[in-house]
ROMILO-448914 format. One record per residue: residue number from 1; residue in three letters; x, y, z of N, C-alpha, C in turn. Coordinates in nm, 3 decimals, always signed. Each point is the difference from the previous one (the first is absolute). Layout:
REM residues N
ATOM | NUM | ALA | X | Y | Z | X | Y | Z | X | Y | Z
...
This chain:
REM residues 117
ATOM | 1 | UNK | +42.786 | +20.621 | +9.873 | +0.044 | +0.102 | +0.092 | -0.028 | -0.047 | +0.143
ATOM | 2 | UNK | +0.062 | +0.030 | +0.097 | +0.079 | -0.031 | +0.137 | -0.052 | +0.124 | +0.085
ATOM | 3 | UNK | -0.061 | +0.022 | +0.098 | +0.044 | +0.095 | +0.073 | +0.055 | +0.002 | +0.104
ATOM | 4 | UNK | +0.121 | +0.057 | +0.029 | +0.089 | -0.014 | +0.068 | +0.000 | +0.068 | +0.104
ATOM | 5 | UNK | +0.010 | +0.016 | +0.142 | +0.060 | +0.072 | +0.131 | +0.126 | +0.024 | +0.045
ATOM | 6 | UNK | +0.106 | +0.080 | -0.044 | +0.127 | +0.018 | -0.008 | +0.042 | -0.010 | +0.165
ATOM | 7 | UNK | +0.095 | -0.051 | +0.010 | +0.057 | +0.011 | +0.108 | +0.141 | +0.059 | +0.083
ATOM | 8 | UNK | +0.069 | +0.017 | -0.183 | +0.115 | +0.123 | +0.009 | -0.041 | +0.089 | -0.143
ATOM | 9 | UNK | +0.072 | +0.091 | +0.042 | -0.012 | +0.121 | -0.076 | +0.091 | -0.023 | -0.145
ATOM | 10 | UNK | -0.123 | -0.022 | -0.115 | +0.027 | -0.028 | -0.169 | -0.017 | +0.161 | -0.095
ATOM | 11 | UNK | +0.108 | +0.025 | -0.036 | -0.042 | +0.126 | -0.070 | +0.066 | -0.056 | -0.166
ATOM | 12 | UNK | -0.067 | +0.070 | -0.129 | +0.014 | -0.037 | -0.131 | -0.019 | +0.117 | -0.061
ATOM | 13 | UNK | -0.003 | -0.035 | -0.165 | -0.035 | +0.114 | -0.077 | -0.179 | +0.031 | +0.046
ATOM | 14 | UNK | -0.059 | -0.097 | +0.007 | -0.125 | -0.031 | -0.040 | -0.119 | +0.014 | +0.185
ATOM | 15 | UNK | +0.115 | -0.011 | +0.096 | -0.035 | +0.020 | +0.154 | +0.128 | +0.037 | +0.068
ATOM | 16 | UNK | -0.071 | +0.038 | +0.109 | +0.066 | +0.055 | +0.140 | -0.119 | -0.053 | +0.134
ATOM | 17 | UNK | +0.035 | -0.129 | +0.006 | -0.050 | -0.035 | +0.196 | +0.066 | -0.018 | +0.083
ATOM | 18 | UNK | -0.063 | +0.004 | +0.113 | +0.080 | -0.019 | +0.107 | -0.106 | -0.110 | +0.109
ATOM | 19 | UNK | +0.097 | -0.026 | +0.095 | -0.081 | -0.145 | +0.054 | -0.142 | -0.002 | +0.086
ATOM | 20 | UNK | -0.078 | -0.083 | -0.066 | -0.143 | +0.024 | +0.000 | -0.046 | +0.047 | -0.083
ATOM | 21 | UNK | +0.005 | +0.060 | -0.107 | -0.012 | +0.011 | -0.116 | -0.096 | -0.135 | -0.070
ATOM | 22 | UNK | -0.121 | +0.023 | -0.116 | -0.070 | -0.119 | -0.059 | +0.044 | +0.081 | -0.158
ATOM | 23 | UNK | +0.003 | -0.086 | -0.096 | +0.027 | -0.020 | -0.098 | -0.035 | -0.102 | -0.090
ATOM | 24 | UNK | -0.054 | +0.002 | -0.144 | +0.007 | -0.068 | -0.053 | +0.119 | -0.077 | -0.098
ATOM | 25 | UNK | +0.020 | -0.105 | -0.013 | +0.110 | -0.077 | -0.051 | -0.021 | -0.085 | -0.091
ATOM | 26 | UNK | +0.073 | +0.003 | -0.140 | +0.002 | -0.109 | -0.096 | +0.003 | -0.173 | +0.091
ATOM | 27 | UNK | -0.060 | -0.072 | -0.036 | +0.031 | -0.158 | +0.079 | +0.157 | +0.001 | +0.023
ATOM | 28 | UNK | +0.026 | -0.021 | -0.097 | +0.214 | -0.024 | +0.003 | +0.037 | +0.070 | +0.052
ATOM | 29 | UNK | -0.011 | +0.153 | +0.020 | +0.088 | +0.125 | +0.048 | -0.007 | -0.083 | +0.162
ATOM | 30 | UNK | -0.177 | +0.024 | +0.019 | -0.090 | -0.036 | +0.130 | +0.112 | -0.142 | +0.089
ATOM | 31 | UNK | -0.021 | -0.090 | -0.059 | +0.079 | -0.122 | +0.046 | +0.165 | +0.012 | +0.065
ATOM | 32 | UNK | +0.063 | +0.077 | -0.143 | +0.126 | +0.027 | +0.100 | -0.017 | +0.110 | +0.142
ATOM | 33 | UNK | -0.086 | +0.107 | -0.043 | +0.038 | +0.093 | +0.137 | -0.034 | -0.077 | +0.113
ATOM | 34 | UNK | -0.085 | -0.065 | -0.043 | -0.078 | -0.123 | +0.145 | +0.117 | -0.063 | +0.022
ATOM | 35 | UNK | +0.106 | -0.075 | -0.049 | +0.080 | -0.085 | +0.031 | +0.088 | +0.051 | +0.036
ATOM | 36 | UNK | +0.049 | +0.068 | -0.034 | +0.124 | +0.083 | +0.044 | -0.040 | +0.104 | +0.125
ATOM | 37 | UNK | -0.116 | -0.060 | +0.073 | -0.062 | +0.106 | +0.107 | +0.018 | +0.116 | +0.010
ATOM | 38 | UNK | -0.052 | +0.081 | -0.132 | -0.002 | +0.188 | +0.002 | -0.128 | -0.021 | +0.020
ATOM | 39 | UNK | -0.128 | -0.105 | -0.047 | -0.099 | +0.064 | +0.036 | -0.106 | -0.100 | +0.010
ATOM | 40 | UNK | -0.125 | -0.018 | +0.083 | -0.098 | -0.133 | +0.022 | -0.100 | +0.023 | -0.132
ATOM | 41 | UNK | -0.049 | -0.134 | +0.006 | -0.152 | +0.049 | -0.104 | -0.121 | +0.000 | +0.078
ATOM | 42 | UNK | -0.074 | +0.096 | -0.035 | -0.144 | +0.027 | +0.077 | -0.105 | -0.072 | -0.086
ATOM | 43 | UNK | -0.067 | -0.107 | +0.049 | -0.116 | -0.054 | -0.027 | -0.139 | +0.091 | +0.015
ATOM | 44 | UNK | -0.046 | -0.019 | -0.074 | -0.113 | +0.089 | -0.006 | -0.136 | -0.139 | +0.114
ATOM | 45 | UNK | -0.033 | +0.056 | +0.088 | -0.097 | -0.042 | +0.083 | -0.126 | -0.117 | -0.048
ATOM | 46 | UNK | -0.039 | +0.057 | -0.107 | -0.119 | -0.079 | -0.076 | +0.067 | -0.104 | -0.087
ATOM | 47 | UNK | +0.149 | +0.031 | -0.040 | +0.057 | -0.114 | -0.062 | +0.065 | -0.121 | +0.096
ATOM | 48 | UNK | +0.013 | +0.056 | +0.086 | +0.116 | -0.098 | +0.127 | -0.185 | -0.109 | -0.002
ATOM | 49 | UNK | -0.098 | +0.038 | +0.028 | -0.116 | -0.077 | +0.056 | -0.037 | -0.094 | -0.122
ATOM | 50 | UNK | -0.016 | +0.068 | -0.074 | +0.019 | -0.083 | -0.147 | +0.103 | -0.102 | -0.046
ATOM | 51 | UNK | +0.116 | +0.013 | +0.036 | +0.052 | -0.060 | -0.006 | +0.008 | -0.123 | +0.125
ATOM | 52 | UNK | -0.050 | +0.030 | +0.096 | +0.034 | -0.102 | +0.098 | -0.149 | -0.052 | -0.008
ATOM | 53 | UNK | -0.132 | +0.008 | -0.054 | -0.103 | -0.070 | -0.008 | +0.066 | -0.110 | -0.114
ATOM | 54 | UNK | +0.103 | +0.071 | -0.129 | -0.027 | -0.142 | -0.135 | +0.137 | -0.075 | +0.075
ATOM | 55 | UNK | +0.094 | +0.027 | +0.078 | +0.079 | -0.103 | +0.053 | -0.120 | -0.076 | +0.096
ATOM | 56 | UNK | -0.074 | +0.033 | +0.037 | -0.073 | -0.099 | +0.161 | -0.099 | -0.097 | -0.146
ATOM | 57 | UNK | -0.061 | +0.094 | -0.118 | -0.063 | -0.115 | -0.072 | +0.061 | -0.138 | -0.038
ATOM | 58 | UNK | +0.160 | +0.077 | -0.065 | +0.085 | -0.091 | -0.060 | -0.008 | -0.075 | +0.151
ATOM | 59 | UNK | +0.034 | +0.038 | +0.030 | +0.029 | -0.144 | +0.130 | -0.095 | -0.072 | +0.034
ATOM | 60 | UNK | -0.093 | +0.028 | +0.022 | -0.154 | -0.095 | -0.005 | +0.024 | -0.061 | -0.088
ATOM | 61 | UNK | -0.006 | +0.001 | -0.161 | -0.066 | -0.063 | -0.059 | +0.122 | -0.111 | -0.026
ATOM | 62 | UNK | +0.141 | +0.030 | +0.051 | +0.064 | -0.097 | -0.024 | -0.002 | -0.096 | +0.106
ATOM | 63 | UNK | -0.069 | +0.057 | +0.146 | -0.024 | -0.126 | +0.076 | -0.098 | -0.083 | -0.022
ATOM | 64 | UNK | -0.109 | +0.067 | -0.077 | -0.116 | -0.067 | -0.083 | +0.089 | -0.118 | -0.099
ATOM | 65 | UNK | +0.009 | +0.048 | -0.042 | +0.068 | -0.082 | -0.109 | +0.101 | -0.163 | +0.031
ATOM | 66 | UNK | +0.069 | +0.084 | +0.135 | +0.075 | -0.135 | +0.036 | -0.102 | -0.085 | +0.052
ATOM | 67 | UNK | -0.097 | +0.091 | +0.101 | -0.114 | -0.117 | +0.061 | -0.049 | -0.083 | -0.107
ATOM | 68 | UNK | -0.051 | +0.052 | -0.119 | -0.079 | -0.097 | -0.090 | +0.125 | -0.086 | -0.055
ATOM | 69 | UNK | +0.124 | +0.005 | -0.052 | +0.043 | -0.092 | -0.035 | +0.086 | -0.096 | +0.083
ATOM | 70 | UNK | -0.017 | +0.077 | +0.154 | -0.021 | -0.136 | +0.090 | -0.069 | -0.141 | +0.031
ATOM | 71 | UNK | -0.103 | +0.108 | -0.016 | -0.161 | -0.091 | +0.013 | -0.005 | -0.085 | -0.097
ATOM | 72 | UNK | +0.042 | +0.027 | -0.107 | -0.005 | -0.080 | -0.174 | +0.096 | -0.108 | +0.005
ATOM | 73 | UNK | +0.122 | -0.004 | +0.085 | +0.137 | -0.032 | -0.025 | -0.097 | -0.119 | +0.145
ATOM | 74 | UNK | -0.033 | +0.053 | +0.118 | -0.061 | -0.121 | +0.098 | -0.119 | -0.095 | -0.073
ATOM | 75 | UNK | -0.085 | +0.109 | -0.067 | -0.118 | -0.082 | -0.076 | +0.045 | -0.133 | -0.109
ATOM | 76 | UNK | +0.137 | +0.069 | -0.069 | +0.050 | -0.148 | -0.074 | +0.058 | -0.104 | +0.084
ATOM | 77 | UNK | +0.110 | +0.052 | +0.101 | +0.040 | -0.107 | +0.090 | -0.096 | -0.134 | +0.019
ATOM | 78 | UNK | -0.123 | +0.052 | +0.091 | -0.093 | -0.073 | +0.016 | -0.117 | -0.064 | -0.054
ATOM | 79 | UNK | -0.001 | +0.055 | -0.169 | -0.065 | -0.074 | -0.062 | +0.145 | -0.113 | -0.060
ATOM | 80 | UNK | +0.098 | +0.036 | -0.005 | +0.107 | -0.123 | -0.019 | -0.005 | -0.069 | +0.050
ATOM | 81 | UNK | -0.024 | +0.003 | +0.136 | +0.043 | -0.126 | +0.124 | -0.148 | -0.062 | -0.001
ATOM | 82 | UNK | -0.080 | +0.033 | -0.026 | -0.149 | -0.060 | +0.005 | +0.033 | -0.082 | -0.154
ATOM | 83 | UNK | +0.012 | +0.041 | -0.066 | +0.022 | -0.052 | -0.129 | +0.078 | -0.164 | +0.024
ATOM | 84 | UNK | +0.164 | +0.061 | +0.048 | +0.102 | -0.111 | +0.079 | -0.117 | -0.093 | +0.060
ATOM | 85 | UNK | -0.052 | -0.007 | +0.090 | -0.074 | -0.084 | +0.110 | -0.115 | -0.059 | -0.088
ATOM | 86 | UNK | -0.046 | +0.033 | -0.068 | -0.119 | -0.045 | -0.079 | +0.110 | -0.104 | -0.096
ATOM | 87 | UNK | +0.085 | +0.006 | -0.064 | +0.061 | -0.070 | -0.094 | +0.044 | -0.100 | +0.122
ATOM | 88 | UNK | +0.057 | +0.024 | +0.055 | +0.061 | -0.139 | +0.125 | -0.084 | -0.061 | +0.052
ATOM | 89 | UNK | -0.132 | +0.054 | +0.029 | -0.138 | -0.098 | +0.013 | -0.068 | -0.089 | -0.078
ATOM | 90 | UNK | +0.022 | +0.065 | -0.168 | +0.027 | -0.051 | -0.097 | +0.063 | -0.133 | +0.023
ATOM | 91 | UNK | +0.084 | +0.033 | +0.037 | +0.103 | -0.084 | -0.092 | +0.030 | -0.147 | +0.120
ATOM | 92 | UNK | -0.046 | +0.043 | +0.181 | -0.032 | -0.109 | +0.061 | -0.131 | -0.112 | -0.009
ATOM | 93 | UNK | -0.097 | +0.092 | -0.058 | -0.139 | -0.090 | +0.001 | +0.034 | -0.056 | -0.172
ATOM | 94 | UNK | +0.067 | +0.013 | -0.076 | +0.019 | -0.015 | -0.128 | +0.071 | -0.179 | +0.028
ATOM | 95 | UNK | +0.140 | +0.026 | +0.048 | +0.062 | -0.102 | +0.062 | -0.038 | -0.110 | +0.100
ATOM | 96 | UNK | -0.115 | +0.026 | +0.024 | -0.103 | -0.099 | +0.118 | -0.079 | -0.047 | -0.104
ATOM | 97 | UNK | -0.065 | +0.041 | -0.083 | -0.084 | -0.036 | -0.065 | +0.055 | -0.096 | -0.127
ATOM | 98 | UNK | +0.096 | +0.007 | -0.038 | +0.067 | -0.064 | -0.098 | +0.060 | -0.134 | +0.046
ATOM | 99 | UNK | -0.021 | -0.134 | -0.098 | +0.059 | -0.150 | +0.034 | +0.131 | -0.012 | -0.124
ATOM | 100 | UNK | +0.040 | -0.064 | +0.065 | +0.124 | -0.039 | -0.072 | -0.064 | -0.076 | -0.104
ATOM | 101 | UNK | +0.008 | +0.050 | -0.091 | -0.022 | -0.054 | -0.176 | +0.062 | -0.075 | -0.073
ATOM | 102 | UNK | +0.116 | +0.066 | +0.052 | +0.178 | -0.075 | -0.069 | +0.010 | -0.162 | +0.049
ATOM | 103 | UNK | -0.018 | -0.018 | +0.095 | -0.021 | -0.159 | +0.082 | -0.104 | -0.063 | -0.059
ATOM | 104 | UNK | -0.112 | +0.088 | +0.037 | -0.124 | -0.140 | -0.117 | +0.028 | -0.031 | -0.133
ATOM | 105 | UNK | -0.005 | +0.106 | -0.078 | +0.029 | -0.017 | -0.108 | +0.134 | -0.089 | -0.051
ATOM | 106 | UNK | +0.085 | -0.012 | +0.045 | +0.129 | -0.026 | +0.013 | -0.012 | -0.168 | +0.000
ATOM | 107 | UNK | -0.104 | -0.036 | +0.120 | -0.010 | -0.126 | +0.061 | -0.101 | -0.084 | -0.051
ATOM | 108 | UNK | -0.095 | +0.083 | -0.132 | -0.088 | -0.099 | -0.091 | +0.103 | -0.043 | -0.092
ATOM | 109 | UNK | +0.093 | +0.039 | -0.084 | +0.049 | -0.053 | -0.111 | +0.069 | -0.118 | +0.047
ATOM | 110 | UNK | +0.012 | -0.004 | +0.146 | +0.119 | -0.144 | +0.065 | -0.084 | -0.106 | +0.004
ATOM | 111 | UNK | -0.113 | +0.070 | +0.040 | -0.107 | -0.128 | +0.066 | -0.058 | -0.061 | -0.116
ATOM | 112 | UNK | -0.011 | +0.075 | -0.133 | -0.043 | -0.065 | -0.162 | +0.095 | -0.076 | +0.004
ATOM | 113 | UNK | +0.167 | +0.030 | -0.003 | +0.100 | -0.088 | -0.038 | -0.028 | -0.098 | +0.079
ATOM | 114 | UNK | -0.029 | -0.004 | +0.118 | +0.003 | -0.136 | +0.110 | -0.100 | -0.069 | -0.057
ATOM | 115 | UNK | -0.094 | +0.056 | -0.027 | -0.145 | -0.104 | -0.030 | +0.006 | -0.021 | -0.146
ATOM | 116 | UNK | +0.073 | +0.036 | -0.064 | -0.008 | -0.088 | -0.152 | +0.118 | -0.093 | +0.054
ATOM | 117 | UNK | +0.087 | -0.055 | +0.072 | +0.125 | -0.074 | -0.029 | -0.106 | -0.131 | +0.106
């Protein structure tokens, strides 16, 4: 149920108002007279506040929410790129440190052939 503030004059089996008139209204009945502007809906005072405290929660907690899976979404970035840089440091002191193997090894089996002939 709806309560309604008429704004033109609705008469039925069941009423007779006229404008300014409050009334109660089935939801459906309620919806069309609202739309078809015969009549506004009156919020009840303690509900309008109630209602606008759980919209201001909802909205907090969804800026909460984006903040943390910001923070989560930057926190991986940068453990990636630290990750990246550690493997490429890797992988320069890896390459300094390493001799060509393929050449020595390569260049004993010639030097047996030379020295047995």
């Amino acid at each position: 149920m709806k309560k309604l503030k008429m704004i033109v004059g609705l008469s039925g089996l069941e009423y007779c108002l006229s404008p300014k008139d409050e009334r109660d209204f089935p939801d459906d009945e309620a919806d069309r007279l609202v739309a078809a502007g015969f009549a506004e809906e009156l919020v009840d005072e303690a509900e309008a506040e109630r209602f606008a405290a759980e919209q201001a929660a909802a909205e907090k907690a969804a800026a909460e929410k984006a903040a943390a899976e910001k923070a989560a979404a930057e926190k991986a970035a940068a453990e990636k790129a630290a990750a990246e840089k550690a493997a490429a440091e890797k992988d320069q002191q890896g390459g300094a440190d390493q001799t060509d193997t393929t050449t020595s090894t390569a260049k004993k089996p010639a030097a047996k052939k030379a020295a047995k002939k």
